[in-house]
N, C-alpha and C positions, 0 to 999 in steps of 0.2 A: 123738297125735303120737308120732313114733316118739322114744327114751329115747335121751340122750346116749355112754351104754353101747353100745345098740345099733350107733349109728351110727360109732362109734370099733372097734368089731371087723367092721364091713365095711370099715373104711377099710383096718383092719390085716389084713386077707385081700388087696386089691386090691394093698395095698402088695409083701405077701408075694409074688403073682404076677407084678408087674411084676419083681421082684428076680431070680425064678427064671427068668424068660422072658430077661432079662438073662445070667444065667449061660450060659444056651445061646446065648445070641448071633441071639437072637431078638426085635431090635428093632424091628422092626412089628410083634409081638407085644405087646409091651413097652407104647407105647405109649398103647393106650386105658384099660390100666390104670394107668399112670401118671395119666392125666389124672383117672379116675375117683376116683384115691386123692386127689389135688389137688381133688376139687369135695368129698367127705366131710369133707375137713381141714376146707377150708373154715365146711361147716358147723357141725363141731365148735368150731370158732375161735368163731363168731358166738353159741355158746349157753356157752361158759366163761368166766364173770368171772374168774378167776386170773388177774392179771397174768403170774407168773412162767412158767403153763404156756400162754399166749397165747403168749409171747414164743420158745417151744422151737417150737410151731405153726407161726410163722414161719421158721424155721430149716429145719425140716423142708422145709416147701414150696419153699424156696427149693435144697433136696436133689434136690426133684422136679425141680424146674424143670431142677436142671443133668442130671439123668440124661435128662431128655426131650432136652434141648440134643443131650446126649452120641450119643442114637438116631439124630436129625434127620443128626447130622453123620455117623455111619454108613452112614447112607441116600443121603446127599448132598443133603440137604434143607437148605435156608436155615436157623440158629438163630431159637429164637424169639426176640420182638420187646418188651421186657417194658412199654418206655416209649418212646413216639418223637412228635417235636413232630407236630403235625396243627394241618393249616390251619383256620384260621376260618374259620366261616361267618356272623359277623356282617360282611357286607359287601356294598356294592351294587351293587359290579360282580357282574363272574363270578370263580369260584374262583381263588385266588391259590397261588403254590407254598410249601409248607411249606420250614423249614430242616429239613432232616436227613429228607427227605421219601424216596418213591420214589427208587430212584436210577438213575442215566442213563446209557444206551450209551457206553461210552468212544469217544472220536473221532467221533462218529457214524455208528459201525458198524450197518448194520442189522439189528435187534432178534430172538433166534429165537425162535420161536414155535410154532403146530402146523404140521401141515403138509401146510396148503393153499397151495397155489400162487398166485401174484401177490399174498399179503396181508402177506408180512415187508416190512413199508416200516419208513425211518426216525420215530423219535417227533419230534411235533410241541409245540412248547410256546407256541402261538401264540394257546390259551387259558388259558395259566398253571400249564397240569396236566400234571405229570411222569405219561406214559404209560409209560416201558420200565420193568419191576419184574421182578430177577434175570433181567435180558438177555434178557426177552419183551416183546416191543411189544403193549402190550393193547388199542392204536385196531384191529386185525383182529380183536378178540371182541366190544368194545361200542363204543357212539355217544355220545358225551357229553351229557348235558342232553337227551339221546334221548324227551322227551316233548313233551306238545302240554298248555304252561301256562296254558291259559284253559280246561283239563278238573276240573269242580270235582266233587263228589257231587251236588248238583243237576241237572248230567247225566246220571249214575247212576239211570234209572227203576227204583222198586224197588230191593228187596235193603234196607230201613230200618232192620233189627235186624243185617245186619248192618255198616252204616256205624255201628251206635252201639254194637258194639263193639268195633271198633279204635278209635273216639274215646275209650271207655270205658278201653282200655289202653294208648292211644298220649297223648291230650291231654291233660296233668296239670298242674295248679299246683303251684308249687314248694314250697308246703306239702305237697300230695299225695306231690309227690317224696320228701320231706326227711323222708316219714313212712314212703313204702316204704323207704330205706334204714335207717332207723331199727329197724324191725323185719326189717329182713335180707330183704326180700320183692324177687325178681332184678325185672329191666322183662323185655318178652316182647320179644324183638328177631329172631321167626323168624316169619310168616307165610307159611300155604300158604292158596295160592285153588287150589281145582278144580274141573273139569264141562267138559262135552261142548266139544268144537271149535268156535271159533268163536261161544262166549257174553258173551267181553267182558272177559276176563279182567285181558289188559294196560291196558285202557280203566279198570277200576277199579284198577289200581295205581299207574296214573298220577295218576287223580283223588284219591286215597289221598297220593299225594307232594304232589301239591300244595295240600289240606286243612292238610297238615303243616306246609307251607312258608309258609302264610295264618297259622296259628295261632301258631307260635313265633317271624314274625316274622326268622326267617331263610331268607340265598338256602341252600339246603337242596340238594344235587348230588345226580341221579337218575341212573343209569347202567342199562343196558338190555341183557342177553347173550342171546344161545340156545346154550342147552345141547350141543345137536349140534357147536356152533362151539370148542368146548372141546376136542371129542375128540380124540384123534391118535393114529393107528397107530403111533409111537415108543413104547418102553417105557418107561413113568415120565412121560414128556410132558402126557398129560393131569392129570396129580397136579399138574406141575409150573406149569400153566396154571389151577390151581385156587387152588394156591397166591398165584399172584405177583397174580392176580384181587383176591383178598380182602386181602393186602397193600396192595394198589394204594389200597381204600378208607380206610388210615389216614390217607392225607394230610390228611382234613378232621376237623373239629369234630365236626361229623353229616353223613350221608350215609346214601343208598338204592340201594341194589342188585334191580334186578330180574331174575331170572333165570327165562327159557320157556325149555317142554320140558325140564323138573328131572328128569322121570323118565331121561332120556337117561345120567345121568350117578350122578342117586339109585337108579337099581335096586337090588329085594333082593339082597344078598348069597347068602341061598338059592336063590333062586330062577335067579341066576344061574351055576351052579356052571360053567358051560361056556366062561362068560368068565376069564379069569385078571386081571384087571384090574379085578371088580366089585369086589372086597374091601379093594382098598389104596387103590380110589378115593373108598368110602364113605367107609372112616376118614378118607382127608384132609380130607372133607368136616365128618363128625364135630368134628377139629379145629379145624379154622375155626371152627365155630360152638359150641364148647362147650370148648375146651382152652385149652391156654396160649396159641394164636394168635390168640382171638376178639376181636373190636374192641367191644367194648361199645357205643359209638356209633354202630353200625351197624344200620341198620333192613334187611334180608330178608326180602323178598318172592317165593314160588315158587311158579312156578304150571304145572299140567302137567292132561292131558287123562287121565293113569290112577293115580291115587292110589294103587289098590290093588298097581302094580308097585312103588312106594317101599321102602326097607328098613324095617321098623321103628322102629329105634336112629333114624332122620332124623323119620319120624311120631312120634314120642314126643316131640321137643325145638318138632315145629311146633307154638305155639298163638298165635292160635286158625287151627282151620280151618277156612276159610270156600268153600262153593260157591257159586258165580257159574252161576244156574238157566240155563236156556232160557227165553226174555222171552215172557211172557204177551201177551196180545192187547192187556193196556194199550200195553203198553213198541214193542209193533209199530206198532200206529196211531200213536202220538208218530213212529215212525222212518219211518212212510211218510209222514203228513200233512208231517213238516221236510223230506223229501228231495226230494219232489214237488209237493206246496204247493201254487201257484195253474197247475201242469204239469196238474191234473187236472178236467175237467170238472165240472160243476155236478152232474150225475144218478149219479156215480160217488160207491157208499158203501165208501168206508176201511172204515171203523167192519167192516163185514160180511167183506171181504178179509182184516183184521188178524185174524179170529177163525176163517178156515179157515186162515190160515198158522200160529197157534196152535194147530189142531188136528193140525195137519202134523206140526206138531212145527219148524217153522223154527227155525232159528239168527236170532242178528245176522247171522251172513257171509253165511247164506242170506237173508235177508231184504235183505241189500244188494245182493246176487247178482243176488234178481231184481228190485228197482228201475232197476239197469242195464240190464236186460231191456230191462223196460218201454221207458224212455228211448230203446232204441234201436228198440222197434216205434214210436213216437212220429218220431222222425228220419226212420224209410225210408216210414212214410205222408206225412209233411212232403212228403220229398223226391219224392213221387208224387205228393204235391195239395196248394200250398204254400197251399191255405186249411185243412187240417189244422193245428192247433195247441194240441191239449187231448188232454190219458189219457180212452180211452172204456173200455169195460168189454172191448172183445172183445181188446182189445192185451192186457189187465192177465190174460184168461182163457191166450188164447195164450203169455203166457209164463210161464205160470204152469204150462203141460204142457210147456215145454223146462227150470224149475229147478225141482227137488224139494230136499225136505228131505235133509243129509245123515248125521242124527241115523243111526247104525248101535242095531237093539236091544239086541244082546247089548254096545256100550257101555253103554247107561243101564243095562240088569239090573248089569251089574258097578259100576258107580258108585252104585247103589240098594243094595248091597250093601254097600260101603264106608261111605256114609253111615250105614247102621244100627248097622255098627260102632264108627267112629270121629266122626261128628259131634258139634259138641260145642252141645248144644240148650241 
C-alpha cells in the first residue's frame, strides 16, 4: 500500500497545479486537478486518526470545492451540487418528485436542448419526474422506465461469471456494506459492457436493473440515452446536455442510467486531436462520475461496440468490464427453438442450423434478422398453398443466402485486442 506521505505529496503537486492553472486563468485546466486533489485528500482524510488534522482536511476540501465552484462559474457551468433532497425509491408507485429536485422551465417555456429539430417540447410531469434540468428538456435524450421488466438473468443464455460478478459487487448485505465503508472501500458505480453489434448488450443491462430492483426491493428508475443524441453542433452544448443528464439523476434515492454508443461521446482525447470538443467533453464526463458532481447513488451502465476508442482516464474509473460474446450455438437454438417453436416442422433440426449460425459468426440481431426471414418465406408459400403451414428446410436454407452474419473481422481483431489488454479475468 502506498504510505500516507506518499499520497499527501501527490495531493500537494495536484493542488500546486490546480493553483497555477488558476493564476492563468485557465479553468478547465484547473479543474481535473482540483478534483484529483479532492479524491487524494480524501484519502489521506480516511487513513489519519488526528482529530485536529482531520478537521483542517475538511476545511481544505471545502477550499476545493469553492475554487471548483469558482471555475464552473467561469465557464458558465451550473455550481456544484454538494447536498440536494432525492426522491425515494422506497415506493410502489412510480417515481415521485423530490423537493428541491430538478428544476423547471419557468412559465412553461419550452425547454432548450441540442439541436435536433421537432424534439424541444415542453416537460412533462405526468409521471411525477421533473424532466427540464438547467432549461434542457431531457424527455428528447431518454425514455423513462425505458426497459422491458419481466427481463431477468435467466433470460441472459450464458455470460454466468459474468452475472456473478456484478451480483458480487452490486448485491450486498448491509453488513457487507457497513463493512466497505468502514474500511474506506468506494462501491463500483461505473460499468462498461462491450462487444460486437448486436450481441445483447442493452438486453443485459436491462436484465441487470431489474436483478437490482428484485433484490433490494425497490421500484429502482432506469433511464435509457444514445450517446449520438447528446451531441450538438452548438459550442459547449453537448457538455451542457451531459451535465443537466446526470443532474437529472439526483432526483431519486437510486437510480440507473444506461447510456449506448458511450464511444460517441467517450472518445480518446488523443486520439481525437481534430475535434475541439473531445477534451472538454471527456472531462465533463470525468466529472460527473468521479468529481464534486458525482451522485454516489447512481448505478452507470456504458456500453459501446469500440472499447478500444474510449479515453483512458473513462477505461480506468469503468470496473468491472464486462463483454457481452457473440451467442454460441447453445444461446442460438434457445432463440430459434422460442421464436419459431411449433412454426417449424417435425424433420427440421435447429440443433444443426444453430451451430452453422455459430459458426457464421451470427449476432442476436442477425440471428433475429434472419428468423424474420424465415417467417416471411413461411407467409409467401402460405399465401401460394394455404395447406403450407410448417418451416421446412429449404425456406430456413434460402434465407439463410439473403442474411449473413454482420460480424466485420478487423472489428473482433480490435476487440480481441482490447480484451487482452483490459479485461479483467
Amino acid at each position: 500500500m502506498e504510505s500516507i506521505n506518499s499520497v499527501k505529496n501527490r495531493f500537494l503537486a495536484e493542488k500546486k497545479e490546480a493553483e497555477y492553472r488558476l493564476t492563468v486563468k485557465d479553468y478547465q485546466g484547473a479543474m481535473p486537478h482540483l478534483e484529483k486533489a479532492a479524491e487524494l485528500l480524501g484519502e489521506v482524510y480516511r487513513r489519519d486518526i488526528n482529530v485536529q488534522r482531520r478537521e483542517q482536511y475538511k476545511r481544505i476540501r471545502e477550499e476545493l470545492r469553492d475554487k471548483y465552484d469558482e471555475c464552473k462559474q467561469e465557464l458558465g457551468m451550473a455550481p456544484s451540487s454538494s447536498s440536494k433532497p432525492r426522491q425515494s425509491t422506497q415506493r410502489p408507485a412510480g417515481p415521485r418528485p423530490a423537493a428541491g429536485g430538478a428544476s423547471q422551465a419557468k412559465g412553461g417555456a419550452p425547454a432548450k436542448g441540442g439541436d435536433q429539430k421537432g424534439k424541444g417540447k415542453q416537460a412533462e410531469e405526468d409521471d411525477g419526474i421533473n424532466y427540464v434540468v438547467n432549461g434542457i428538456d431531457l424527455k428528447q435524450f431518454l425514455a423513462s422506465e425505458s426497459r422491458e421488466k419481466d427481463v431477468m438473468f435467466d433470460d441472459v443464455i450464458g455470460m454466468e461469471r459474468e452475472k456473478r460478478t456484478v451480483k458480487g459487487e452490486l448485491f450486498l448485505s448491509e453488513e457487507e456494506k457497513a463493512y466497505k465503508a468502514q474500511i474506506g472501500l468506494k462501491n463500483k458505480n461505473f460499468i462498461l459492457l462491450y462487444g460486437l453489434p448486436g450481441t445483447g448488450k442493452t438486453y443485459f443491462a436491462m436484465a441487470l436493473s431489474n436483478e437490482l430492483r428484485e433484490f433490494s426491493g425497490e421500484d429502482i428508475p432506469f433511464f435509457s440515452v444514445v450517446c449520438t443524441h447528446l451531441k450538438s453542433s452548438h459550442v459547449g452544448q453537448t457538455e451542457n446536455n451531459i451535465i443537466a443528464l446526470f443532474e437529472f439523476t439526483k432526483q431519486f434515492d437510486r437510480c440507473v442510467l444506461f447510456m449506448d454508443e458511450f464511444d460517441a461521446i467517450g472518445q480518446s482525447r488523443q486520439k481525437n486531436s481534430g475535434d475541439p470538443t473531445a477534451v472538454t467533453v471527456v472531462n465533463t464526463l470525468l466529472t460527473q462520475l468521479g468529481g464534486f458532481d458525482s451522485n454516489p447513488n447512481l448505478l452507470f451502465i456504458a456500453a459501446t461496440n469500440c472499447p478500444y476508442n474510449l479515453d483512458g482516464a473513462l477505461l480506468s474509473r469503468a470496473s468491472p468490464k464486462i463483454e457481452v460474446p457473440l451467442p454460441g450455438a447453445e444461446v442460438l437454438y434457445g432463440t430459434l427453438k422460442r421464436k419459431l417453436g411449433d412454426l417449424v416442422a417435425p424433420d427440421v433440426d435447429l440443433s444443426a442450423v444453430a451451430n452453422r449460425l455459430a459458426k457464421s459468426k451470427f449476432s442476436n440481431r442477425d440471428a433475429s434478422n434472419l428468423i424474420d426471414e424465415i417467417k416471411r418465406k413461411l407467409f409467401e408459400a402460405h399465401r401460394a398453398d394455404d395447406m403450407i403451414d410448417k418451416v421446412d428446410t429449404s425456406m430456413i436454407t434460402t434465407a439463410l443466402k439473403e442474411v449473413k452474419s454482420s460480424v466485420k473481422r478487423d472489428e473482433e481483431i480490435a476487440l480481441e485486442e482490447f480484451k487482452a489488454q483490459f479485461a479483467e479475468n
